[in-house]
N, C-alpha and C positions, 0 to 999 in steps of 0.2 A: 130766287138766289139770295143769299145772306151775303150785301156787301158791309166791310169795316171801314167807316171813314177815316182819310191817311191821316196818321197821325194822332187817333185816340186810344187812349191808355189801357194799355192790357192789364189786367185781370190778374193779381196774384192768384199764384195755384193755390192757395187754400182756401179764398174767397166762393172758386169754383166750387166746391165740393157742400152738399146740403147737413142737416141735423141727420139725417138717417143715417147718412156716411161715415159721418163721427162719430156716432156711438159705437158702430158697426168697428170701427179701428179699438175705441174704447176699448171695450168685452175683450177684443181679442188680444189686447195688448194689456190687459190685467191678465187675461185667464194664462196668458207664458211667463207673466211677472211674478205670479204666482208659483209656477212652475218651476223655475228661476231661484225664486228664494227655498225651496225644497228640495233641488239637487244642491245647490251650492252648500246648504247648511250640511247637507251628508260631507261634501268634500272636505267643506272644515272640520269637522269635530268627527269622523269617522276613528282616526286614530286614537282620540281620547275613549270615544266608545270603549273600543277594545280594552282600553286599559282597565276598562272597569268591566267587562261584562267576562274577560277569560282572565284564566286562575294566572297567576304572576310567571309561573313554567314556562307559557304559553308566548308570550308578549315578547318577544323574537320573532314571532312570525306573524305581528300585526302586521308587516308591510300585505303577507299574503290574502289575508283573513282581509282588511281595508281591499283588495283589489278582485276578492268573489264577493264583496256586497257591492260593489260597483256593475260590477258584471252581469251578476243576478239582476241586480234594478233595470241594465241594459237592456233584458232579455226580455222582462216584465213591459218595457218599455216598448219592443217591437212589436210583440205582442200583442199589446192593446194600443198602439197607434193603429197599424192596422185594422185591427176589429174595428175603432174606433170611424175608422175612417166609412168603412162599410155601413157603419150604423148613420154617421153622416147623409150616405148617400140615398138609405132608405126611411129613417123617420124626422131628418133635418137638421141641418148646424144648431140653432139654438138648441133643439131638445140634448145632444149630445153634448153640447158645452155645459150646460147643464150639469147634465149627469154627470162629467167628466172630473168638473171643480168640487162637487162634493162626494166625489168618490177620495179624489188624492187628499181634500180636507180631513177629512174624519178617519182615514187611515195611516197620516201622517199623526194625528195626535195620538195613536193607538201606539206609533211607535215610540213614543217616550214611555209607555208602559214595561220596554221589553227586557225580558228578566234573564235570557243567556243569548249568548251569539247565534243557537239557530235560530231563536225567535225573531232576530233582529232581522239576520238575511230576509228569512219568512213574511215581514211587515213589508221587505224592501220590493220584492218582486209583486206583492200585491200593491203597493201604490207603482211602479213602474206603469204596470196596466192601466192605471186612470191618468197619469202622466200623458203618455203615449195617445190617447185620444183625445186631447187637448189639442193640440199643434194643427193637426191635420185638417179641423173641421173651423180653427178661428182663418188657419189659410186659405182656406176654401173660399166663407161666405166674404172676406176682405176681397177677395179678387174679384168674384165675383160684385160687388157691390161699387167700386170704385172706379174712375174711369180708367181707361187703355193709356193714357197719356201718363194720369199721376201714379199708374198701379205699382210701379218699383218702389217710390215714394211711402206710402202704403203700408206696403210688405216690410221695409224697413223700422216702418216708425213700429209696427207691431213687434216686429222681432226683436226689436229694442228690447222690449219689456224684458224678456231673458235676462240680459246686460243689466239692470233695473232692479230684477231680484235676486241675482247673485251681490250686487249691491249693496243689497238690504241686508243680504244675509252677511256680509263682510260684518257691515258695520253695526247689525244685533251681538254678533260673535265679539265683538270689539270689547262691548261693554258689559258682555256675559260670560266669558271666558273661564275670567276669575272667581267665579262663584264654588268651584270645585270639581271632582271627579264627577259628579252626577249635572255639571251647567250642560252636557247637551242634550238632555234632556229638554229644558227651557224652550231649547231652538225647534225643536219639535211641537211641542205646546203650543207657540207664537204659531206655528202650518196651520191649526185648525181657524184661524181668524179670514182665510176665501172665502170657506161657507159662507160668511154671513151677507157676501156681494151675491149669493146667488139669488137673491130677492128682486134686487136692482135688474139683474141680467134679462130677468123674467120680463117686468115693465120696459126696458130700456133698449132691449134687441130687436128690432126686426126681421123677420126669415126672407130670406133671398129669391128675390120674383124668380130668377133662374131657376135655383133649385122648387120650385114650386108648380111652374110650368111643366119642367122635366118629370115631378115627381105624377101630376097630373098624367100626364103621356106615356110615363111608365104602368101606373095603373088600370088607363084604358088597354095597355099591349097588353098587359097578364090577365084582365079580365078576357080580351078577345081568345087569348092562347086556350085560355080555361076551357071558354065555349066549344075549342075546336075548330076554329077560323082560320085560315092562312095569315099567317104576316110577311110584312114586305120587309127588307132588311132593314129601315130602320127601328121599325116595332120592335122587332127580333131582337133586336143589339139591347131593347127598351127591356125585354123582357128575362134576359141573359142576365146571371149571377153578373155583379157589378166585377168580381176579381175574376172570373175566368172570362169573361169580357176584355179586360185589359189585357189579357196574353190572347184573343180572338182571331184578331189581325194583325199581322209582318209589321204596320205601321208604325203601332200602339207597343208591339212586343219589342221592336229595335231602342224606339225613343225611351221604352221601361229599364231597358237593358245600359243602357249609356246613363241615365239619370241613376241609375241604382250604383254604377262606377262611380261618377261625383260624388255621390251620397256615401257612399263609404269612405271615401277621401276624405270628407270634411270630419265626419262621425268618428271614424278608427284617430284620427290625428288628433283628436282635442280630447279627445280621451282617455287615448295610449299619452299623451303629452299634455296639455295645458290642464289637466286635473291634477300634475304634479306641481304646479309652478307655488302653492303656499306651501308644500312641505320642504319644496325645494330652497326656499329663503327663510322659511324658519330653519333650515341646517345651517344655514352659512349665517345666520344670526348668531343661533345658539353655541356655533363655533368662535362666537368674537364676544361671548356671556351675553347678550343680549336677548331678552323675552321672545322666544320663536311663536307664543300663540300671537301674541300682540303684530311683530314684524308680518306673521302668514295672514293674518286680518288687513293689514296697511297692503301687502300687494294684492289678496283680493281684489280689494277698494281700487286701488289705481289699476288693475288688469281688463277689472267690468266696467270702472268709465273707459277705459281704449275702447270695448267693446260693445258699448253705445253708442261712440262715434264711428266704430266702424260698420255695426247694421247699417244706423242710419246713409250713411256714406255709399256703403254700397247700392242702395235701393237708389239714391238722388244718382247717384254717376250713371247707375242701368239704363235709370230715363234719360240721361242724354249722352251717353254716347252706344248705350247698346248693353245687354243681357250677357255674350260670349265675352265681348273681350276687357271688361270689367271684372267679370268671374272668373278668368284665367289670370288676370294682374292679384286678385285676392290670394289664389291659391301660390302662385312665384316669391308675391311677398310672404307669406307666410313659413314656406319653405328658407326664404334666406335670412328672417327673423329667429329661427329656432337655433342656430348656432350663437348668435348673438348674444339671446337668453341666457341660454343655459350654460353653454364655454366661454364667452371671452368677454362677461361681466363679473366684473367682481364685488365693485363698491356697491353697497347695500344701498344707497340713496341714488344710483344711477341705476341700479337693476331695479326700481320701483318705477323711474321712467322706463326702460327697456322693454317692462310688464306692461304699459299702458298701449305702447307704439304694437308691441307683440300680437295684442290682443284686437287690435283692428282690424286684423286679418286675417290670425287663427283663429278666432271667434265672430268677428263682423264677417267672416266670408259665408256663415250661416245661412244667410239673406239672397243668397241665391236661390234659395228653397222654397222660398215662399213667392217670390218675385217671377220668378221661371217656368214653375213647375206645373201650378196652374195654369198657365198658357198655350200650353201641346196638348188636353185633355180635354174631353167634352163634357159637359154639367153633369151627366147620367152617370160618370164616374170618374168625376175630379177629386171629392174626395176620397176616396177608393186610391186611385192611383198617387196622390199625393201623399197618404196615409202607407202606400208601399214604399214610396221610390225613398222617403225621411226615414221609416222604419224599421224596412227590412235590415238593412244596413246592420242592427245593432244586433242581429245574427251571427254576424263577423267581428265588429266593431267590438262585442262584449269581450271580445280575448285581446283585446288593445290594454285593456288596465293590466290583466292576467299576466301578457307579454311583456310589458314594460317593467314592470313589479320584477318577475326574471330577470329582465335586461341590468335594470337597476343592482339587481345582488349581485350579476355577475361580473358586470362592470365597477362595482364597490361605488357608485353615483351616477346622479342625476345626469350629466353632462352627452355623453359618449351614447349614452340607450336612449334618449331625446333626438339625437340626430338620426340613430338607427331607423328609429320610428317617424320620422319625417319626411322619409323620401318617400312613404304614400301619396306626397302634394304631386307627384310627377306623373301619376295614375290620373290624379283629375283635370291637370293640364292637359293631357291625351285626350283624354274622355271628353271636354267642353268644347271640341273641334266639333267635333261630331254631333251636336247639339244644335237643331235649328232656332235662330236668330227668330223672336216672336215680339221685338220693342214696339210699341206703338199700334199691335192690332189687337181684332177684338178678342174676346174668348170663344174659341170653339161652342157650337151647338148641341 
């Protein structure tokens, strides 16, 4: 028995945690920083794009033309989370982080090449695809890797990176803006510099004893099946497509079914809504003559620190007081922040606060996805099932820009079609009841 003599000093939690663990956060929290700074760059300068790639006629219906390349990337995005996650689950986190960073790298640089609007969509839905299998597989080997106690922690500090690289991208856009019709270009060019961490990744990552064991045990099942051998059910389950596996059992298909509700809550809402909040403030800028690239750069910047302190936030509060009802306070606040935003601010230097407090929780509420979801899933198909329950989502979630863009013309602003689209938070309040409480134990087998 391991006694603690009373009265000696515990252990800060970071102290507990080895080099392997922290790299293991590292990767992951670059490889969505990266991520991060590539979506975020599309939201800023999408509009300028347009301006430049369709004939002047045209440029009336930037709002719509900005809300199918969102859409598109959404769709590219589900798509290869998923697959992504699959590949995860049968040739290893590292291999597919891998692959994953230098796929959206060098496809991201392709797209500064692009010479009309379909080529552009066209670039957008192929880097979605490598997008999308990023998330899945840096969540996976974190969870697995980190202890039961610190894993909210964790999931947090990674999902940060997101927060991190819209960040970056605010603040490249800041001082690239001005270079002219063709500066978003630039912001494209600066995407291709992940690649060159994927050298580091190679030396610096370690593959997750879990997945390694699992992947082991899954190979002896499909060689036995091959032979013609009976299996017992867990072989079976070993040797079963990891995604029709996940829909197998009542269990696995209820807990898929209510995680894919949350997951569109969070997804449809920051999409249909917080991708608006820099064109939203460069309008009310450029309404009082003031530089709207410049103002949509400054809330950027102040919207993704809210939402680095809100990932992080979220993961530390998970670990102590609990998974459900930390992720149902995220989603309530967030809902009662979206009026706030968008109708009943007006001053431009308090709506740069409103944007930071806003984003704590329409964006930090993220971090339930990483912290949760690994938790109800077993190694054989954790990343599988967490590469569905993030991704599938933007199946739905990709007609959130699509919709809001309508809401938007038809309301003649931002204000009124923000609220419209917000009471999706009321769906994941519903839905996180119904979600078993997993704080503090191990990961499934």
């Amino acid at each position: 028995m391991n006694v603690t003599a009373i009265g000696a000093p515990t252990r800060p939690w970071y102290r507990v945690l080895n080099r392997r663990q922290w790299n293991t956060l590292i990767v992951a929290n670059l490889g969505w920083l990266f991520d991060g700074y590539e979506t975020y760059a599309l939201i800023l300068t999408v509009g300028l794009t347009f301006q430049q790639l369709l004939p002047a006629e045209s440029h009336a219906r930037i709002p719509f033309y900005a809300g199918l390349t969102i859409a598109v990337t959404l769709l590219g995005w589900g798509v290869g989370g998923i697959g992504g996650g699959i590949l995860a689950d049968y040739i290893g986190r590292k291999r597919t982080l891998i692959y994953s960073i230098l796929g959206y790298s060098l496809v991201t640089g392709c797209t500064a090449l692009a010479w009309d609007s379909t080529s552009f969509v066209a670039l957008r839905f192929i880097v979605g695809l490598a997008l999308g299998a990023e998330w899945g597989t840096g969540t996976s080997i974190v969870a697995e890797m980190w202890p039961a106690q610190h894993r909210g922690k964790g999931a947090g500090l990674m999902q940060c990176g997101l927060g991190i690289g819209f960040f970056c991208a605010s603040a490249v856009w800041f001082f690239i803006s001005g270079l002219g019709p063709s500066a978003w270009r630039w912001m494209y060019v600066i995407g291709i510099l992940p690649a060159l961490a994927t050298w580091w990744i190679r030396r610096g990552l370690v593959e997750s004893d879990k997945w390694t064991e699992s992947d082991r045990r899954r190979r002896e099942a499909i060689a036995a099946e091959t032979r013609g051998e009976r299996l017992d059910e867990a072989d079976r389950q070993l040797a079963q497509f990891t995604l029709l596996d996940l829909f197998a059992n009542s269990r696995t298909r209820q807990l898929t079914i209510v995680a894919f509700l949350m997951s569109t809550t969070t997804t449809l809402a920051w999409w249909g809504i917080s991708t608006w909040v820099p064109a939203y403030v460069s309008s009310l800028a450029m309404m009082q003559g003031l530089p709207g690239a410049r103002w949509a750069s400054l809330a950027g910047m102040c919207y993704n620190l809210g939402a680095i302190c809100g990932y992080i936030g979220l993961g530390f509060c998970a670990d102590k007081w609990g998974r459900k009802p930390v992720t149902i306070a995220w989603f309530a606040l967030a809902l009662l922040f979206t009026p706030v935003l968008f109708l009943w601010t007006h001053d431009l230097s308090l709506l740069l606060v409103v944007c930071g407090i806003n984003a704590v929780f329409s964006l930090g509420q993220y971090t339930w996805c990483p912290t949760w979801l690994p938790e109800v899933y077993p190694t054989r198909i954790r990343a599988t099932a967490v590469g569905f329950c993030f991704n599938a989502p933007r199946f739905i979630a990709f007609l959130g820009p699509l919709a809001a863009g309508t809401l938007i013309t038809y309301f003649g602003g931002y204000g009124r079609a923000a609220v419209v689209v917000s009471m999706i938070y009321i769906l994941g309040i519903v839905a996180a009841c119904f979600f078993p409480e997993t704080r503090g134990k191990t990961l499934p087998d």
